[in-house]
N, C-alpha and C positions, 0 to 999 in steps of 0.2 A: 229583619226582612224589609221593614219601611225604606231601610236607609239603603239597601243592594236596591230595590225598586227607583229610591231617586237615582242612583249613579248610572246602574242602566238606562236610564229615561236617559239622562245628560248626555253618554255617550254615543244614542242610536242619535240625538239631536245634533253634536258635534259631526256626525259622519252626513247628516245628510246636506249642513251646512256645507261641508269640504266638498259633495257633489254638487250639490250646486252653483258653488265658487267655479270648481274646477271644469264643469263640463260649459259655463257660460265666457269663462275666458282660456279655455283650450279647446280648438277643434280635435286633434288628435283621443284626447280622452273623452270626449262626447261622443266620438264613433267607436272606442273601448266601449262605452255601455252598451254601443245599439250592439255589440257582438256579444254579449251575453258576459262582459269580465267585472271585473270587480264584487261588489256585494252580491250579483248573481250566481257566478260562478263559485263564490263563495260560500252559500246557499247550496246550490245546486249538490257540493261537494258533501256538505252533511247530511242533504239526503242520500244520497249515494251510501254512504255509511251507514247510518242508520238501517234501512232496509237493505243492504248487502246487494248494489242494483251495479250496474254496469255504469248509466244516464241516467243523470234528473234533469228533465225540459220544465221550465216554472213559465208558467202561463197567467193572463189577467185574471182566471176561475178558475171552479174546478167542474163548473158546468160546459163551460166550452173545453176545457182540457178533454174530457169526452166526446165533444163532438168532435174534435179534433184528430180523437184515435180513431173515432169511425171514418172520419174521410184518410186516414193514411193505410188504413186496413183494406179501404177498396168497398166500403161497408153501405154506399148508398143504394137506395132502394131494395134493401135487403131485408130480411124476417132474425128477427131476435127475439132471445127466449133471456127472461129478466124478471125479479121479484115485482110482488105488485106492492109492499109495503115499503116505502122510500121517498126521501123527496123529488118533485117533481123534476127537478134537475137531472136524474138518472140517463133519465132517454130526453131531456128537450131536444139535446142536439139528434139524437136517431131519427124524432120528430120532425126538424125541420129537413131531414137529411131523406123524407117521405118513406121510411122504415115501417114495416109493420110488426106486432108486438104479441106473446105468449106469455104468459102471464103464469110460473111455476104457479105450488102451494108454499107454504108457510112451514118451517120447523120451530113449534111454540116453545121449544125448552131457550130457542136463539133470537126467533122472532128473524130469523135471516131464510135463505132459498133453502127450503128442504132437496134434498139429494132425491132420493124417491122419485119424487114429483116431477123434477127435472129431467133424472135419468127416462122413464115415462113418455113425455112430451118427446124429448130427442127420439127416441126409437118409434111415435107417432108422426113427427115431421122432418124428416129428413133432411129437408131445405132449410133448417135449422142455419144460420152462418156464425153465431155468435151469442153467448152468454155475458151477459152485465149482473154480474153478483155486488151487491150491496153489504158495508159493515154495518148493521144497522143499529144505531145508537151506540156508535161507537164499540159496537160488540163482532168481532168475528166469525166465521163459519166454518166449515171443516175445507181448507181452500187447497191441500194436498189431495184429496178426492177427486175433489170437484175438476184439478186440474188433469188429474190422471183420465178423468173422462173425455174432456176436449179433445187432450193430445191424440185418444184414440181414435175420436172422430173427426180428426183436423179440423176444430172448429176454436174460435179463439173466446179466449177466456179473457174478458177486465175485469177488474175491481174498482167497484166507486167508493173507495176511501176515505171518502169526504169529512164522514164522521168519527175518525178512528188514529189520527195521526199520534202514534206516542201507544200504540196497541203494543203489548207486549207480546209477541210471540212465541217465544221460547226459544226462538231460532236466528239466526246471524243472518241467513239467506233468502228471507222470505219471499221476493223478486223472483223467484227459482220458479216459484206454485202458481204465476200468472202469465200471461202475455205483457200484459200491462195495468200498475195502479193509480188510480188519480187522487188526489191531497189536496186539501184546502187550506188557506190559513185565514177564510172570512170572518167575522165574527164570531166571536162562543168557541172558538176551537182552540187547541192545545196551543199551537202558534197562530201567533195573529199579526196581521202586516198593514193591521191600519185601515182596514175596511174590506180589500177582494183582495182575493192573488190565490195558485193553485200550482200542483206540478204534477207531472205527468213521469211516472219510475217505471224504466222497462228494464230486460236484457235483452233485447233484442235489436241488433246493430241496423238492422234495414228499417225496421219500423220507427225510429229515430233516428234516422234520416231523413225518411220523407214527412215526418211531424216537424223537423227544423225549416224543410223544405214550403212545407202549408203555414207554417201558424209564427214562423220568425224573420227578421229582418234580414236582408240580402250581407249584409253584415258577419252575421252569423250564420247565415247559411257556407259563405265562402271559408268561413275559421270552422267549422263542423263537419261540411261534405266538400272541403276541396277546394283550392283557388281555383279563379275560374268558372267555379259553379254558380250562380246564383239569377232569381226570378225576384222583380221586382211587381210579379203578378198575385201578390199572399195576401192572406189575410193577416191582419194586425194582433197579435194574439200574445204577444209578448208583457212581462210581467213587468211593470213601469220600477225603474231601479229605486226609487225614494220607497217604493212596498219590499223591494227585497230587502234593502236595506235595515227595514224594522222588524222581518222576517228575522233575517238572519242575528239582528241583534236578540231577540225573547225565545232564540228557539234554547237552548238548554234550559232558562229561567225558565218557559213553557213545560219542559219535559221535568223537570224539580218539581213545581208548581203539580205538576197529574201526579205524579208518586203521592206527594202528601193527601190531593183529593182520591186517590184509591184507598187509602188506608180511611178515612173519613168515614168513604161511602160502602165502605167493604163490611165497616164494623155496624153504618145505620141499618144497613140489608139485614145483617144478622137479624136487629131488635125485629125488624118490619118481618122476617119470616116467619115469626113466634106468634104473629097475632092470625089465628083461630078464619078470619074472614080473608087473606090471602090465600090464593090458591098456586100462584111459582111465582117464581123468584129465576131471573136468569144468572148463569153462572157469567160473571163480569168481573172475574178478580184481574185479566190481565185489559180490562176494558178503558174508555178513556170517561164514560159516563159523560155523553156530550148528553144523552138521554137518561136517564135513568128508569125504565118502564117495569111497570109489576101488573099480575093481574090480580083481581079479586071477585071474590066468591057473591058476596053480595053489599049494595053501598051502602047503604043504613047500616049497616053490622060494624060496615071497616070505619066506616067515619066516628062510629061510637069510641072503637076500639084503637082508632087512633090518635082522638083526642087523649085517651085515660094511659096513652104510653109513655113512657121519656121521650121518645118521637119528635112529639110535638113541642115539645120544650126549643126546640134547637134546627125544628125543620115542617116542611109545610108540603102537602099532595096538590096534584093537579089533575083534573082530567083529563086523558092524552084525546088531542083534539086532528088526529091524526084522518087525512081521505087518502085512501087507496089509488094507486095511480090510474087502473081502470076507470074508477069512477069518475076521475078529474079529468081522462079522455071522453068521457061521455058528457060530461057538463060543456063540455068546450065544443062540442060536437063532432068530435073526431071519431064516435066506436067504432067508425069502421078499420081504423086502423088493429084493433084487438083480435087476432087469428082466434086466441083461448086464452080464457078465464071463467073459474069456478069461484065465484069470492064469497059464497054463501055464512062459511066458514069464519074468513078473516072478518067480513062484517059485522059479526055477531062477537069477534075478539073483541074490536075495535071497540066495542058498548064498557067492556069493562077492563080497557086499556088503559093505567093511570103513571102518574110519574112521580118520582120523588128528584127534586128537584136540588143542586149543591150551591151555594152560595161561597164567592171565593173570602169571607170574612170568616168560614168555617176552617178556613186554612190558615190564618193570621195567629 
């Protein structure tokens, strides 16, 4: 494995050489990049495959790749209904886009948006525009549900995907069960592009157009939506080719790399169910384990119980130090932006929300 890790490193380094060489002494091919070709489109094209999507739009994050879908959705100063356990990044862009926020409940067996709850709020507020479901810790939700509820209330459905890239679905087509999903390759994540980068996978042909339209260069606005077409009035939101390019070099070695770490963490889960002071365990066999969360019963008990396990020999707990996004509206002094929340609940998870954490030398 040492030795495929040197040769890949060598070869994402040769490529980004050759762009640099080439885009500093060829005009022609330095306006190839600004339109989205080479190691983007290249990129672009396995996500497309992977998730069975029509488009992949790769953007600088995968926090603005969200903000992004909300201003091509038409979604400013709008009410969204969205988990409260997520990174902050969920809604920043709904945020500065002066959105206000619903806040479902929780499905403990997923730690993701309970249906319930959701469905609930929607038939409470009508002015409903929009659901941001969250894979949270890289773990999935029931997202064929959830989509069959939007569509009937023509309300659009994303997914913040951020933590889940390499999620095994079961299915070829997943693109089908959203509006649109957003992907990261920042740190810690399945693929990694060298620090930010993100992409944005829809089927939907209007909707990426006007996201090429808002967030890419005039460039590829004209190669995407039409000679002729293009506003040199955008934002900057495009993925800098030297990240796609390392992107697209580790994403299969990224997707090898989760396989081995599922089988790892599939098997530690096991040991960690059997100890007496856990109370669940979520089901995460087709997970990417960007998180790995469990709860427990009581801490004194599990910490005995997890020193004295094989456990410990080979891996180590943490307290999941996790703030609910309501609350980090509030700290910031935003609650008025919070339509509904009941977090009585989630707060008192959060006390004995812990992680077990994968170290990729478990993989070696």
């Amino acid at each position: 494995m040492e030795l495929n890790i040197a040769n890949r490193r060598f070869v994402i380094l040769q490529e980004i050489e050759k762009y640099l060489t080439e885009t500093k002494s060829n005009k022609a091919t330095a306006y190839s990049h600004l339109a989205g070709n080479g190691a983007v489109a290249a990129f672009e094209a396995k996500l497309c495959s992977f998730y069975g999507a029509k488009y992949a739009l790769c953007v600088s994050s995968a926090t603005n790749g969200l903000m992004y879908l909300m201003m091509a959705a038409g979604l400013e100063h709008s009410e969204i209904l969205t988990t409260p356990l997520s990174f902050g990044g969920t809604i920043a862009g709904a945020l500065a886009l002066d959105c206000k926020f619903y806040f479902a409940g929780i499905d403990y067996s997923s730690l993701n948006i309970d249906v319930d709850s959701l469905v609930n709020m929607l038939d409470e507020n009508p002015q409903i525009q929009a659901v941001i479901a969250t894979e949270f810790a890289g773990n999935s939700y029931d997202m064929e549900v959830l989509n069959n509820i939007c569509e009937q209330r023509g309300i659009w459905h994303f997914v913040d995907s951020a933590q889940s890239l390499g999620y095994n679905y079961g299915i070829s087509n997943i693109a089908d069960y959203n509006d649109a999903m957003v992907v990261s390759f920042g740190t810690g994540k399945t693929v990694c592009s060298g620090g930010e980068g993100g992409a944005i996978i829809t089927n939907n042909p209007d909707l990426y157009q006007k996201l090429v339209s808002i967030c890419q260069h005039p460039h590829r606005q004209e190669r995407d939506c039409g000679f002729g077409f293009s506003t040199e009035l955008v934002l900057n939101g495009r993925i800098h080719p030297i990240a796609a390019i390392i992107a697209n070099g580790t994403f299969e070695s990224g997707l090898q790399e989760l396989k081995q770490k599922r089988k790892v963490m599939i098997d530690a889960l096991d040991c960690l169910s059997r100890l007496e002071s856990v109370s669940c365990i979520l089901n995460q066999d087709g997970g990417t384990f960007y998180h790995c969360p469990f709860i427990i019963k009581d801490k004194q008990n599990f910490e005995n119980e997890f020193t004295e396990s094989t456990l410990s020999e080979n891996f180590y707990y943490t307290k999941a130090n996790f703030v609910s996004i309501p609350e980090q509206l509030i700290r910031i002094g935003e609650g008025q932006r919070i339509k509904s929340y009941n977090g009585t609940k989630l707060e008192k998870l959060l006390k004995r929300l812990y992680l077990l954490p994968v170290s990729y030398t478990h993989l070696r």
